[in-house]
Steps between C-alpha positions, in 0.01 A plus 500: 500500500611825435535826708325818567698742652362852614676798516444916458686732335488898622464762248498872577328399844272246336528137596440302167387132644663180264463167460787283355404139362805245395500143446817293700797538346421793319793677578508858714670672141245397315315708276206674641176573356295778663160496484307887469107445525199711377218679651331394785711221602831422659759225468311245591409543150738301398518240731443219286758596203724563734506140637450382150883684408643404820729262374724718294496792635415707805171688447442816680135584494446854755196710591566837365451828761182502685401122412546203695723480751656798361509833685296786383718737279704712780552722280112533386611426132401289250606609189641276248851652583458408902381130422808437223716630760325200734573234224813632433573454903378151456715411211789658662476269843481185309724572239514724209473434202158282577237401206160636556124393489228789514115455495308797374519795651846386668583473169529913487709472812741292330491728217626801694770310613599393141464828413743637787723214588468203235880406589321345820284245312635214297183400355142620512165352411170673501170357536223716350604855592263725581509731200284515215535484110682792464739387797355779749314473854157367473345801649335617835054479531401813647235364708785291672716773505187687670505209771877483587481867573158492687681208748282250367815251414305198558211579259758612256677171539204338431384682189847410380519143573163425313619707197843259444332180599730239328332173448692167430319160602809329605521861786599271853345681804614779651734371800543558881857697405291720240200551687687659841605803347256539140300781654865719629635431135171572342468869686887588493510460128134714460598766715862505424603365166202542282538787331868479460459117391255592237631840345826349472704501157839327530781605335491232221788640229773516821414148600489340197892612497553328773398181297432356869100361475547179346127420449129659570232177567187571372212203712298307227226592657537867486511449128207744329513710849597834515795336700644364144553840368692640749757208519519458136584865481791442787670249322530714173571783699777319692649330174476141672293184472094427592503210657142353551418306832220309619254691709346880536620772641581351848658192281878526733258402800224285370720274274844476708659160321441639122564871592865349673540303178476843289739640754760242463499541086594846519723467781608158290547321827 
């Protein structure tokens, strides 16, 4: 059986909360993969991948600032620039340079720090960034925007959950490690991350020089959703392969063994 080991990481005051999972005799030099997840969530996310690559490398998944076991930004930021500076921490306690897997909207975190710092990442892959067909943020709703500012996070949360509901049959239940801390993850990134998350256009020209994202995954499922446009658009923008993988949008979490297996051929491990 393999090992999880916890740890945190402090950043500007911020206590970033990680999880490392390695298989025996993995050694301590391997290379790690760190895990950056999406809206709403944490790094629990990525629990089952995580096992599921265990055995040749050591995978890193954390909570980014203000979810999970994660402190609240002490800084109160949560710009893109504050949470690259968090993954670049990360990277830099378990050794730089470290590949990279990003979900969504931690996608755009991973971005910045392409963007800022690529020399820090050996290889990244993206799975369905949260951009749309022209590569740019996919745009605040007014009426949530209304909420957020009103203090009605919850409601707002809400309204936003049932607008991205992602169906795929194969979807296991939500688990006991998910479930303790959905409704913290689900209000920080409403009141906090929202509008920056969603009006966000990376920098795609500067890190497409850094030739450093090795592949976007588009889910099978999210084929003919607005979700294919947007990744479609990041590959071409980024100049590197589309590589499609079974499952929607939440495809990293909800298929583990042939999301690993899509990992491993780019990685070619």
């Amino acid at each position: 059986m393999g090992h999880n080991m916890d740890f945190t990481v402090e950043n500007a005051g911020t206590t970033i909360a990680c999880r490392e999972f390695a298989e025996p005799g993995v050694p301590s030099d391997a290379p790690a993969l760190v895990c950056v997840h999406g809206a709403c969530v944490d790094g629990t996310f990525f629990d089952g991948i995580a096992r599921e690559l265990a055995c040749g490398y050591r995978v890193i998944a954390y909570d980014r600032r203000g979810c999970g076991e994660s402190g609240d930004a002490a800084d109160g930021r949560y710009d893109l620039a504050a949470q690259a500076a968090d993954l670049q921490a990360v990277i830099e306690h378990v050794g730089a340079p470290a590949n990279v897997l990003a979900h969504s909207a931690g996608t755009l975190v991973t971005l910045e720090l392409l963007r800022t710092n690529p020399a820090i990442v050996s290889r990244a892959m993206l799975h369905e960034p949260a951009v749309t067909n022209e590569g740019a943020g996919l745009g605040t709703a007014p009426v949530l925007l209304e909420m957020i500012a009103a203090g009605k996070v919850s409601r707002a949360l809400r309204a936003f959950l049932s607008a991205i509901s992602d169906s795929d049959p194969q979807a296991p239940k939500t688990t006991e490690a998910e479930a303790k801390h959905a409704l913290r993850n689900g209000r920080s990134f409403m009141a906090n991350e929202y509008g920056i998350i969603m009006t966000c256009v990376p920098d795609w020209d500067r890190v497409r020089a850094s030739k450093t994202v090795a592949a976007v995954f588009l889910g099978e499922l999210s084929i003919g959703t607005p979700r294919e446009a947007g990744t479609r658009a990041s590959a071409e923008l980024l100049g590197c392969p589309l590589v499609t993988v079974p499952g929607a949008h939440n495809g990293l979490r909800d298929r583990p063994v042939a999301a690993a297996q899509a990992v491993r051929g780019v990685l070619g491990f």
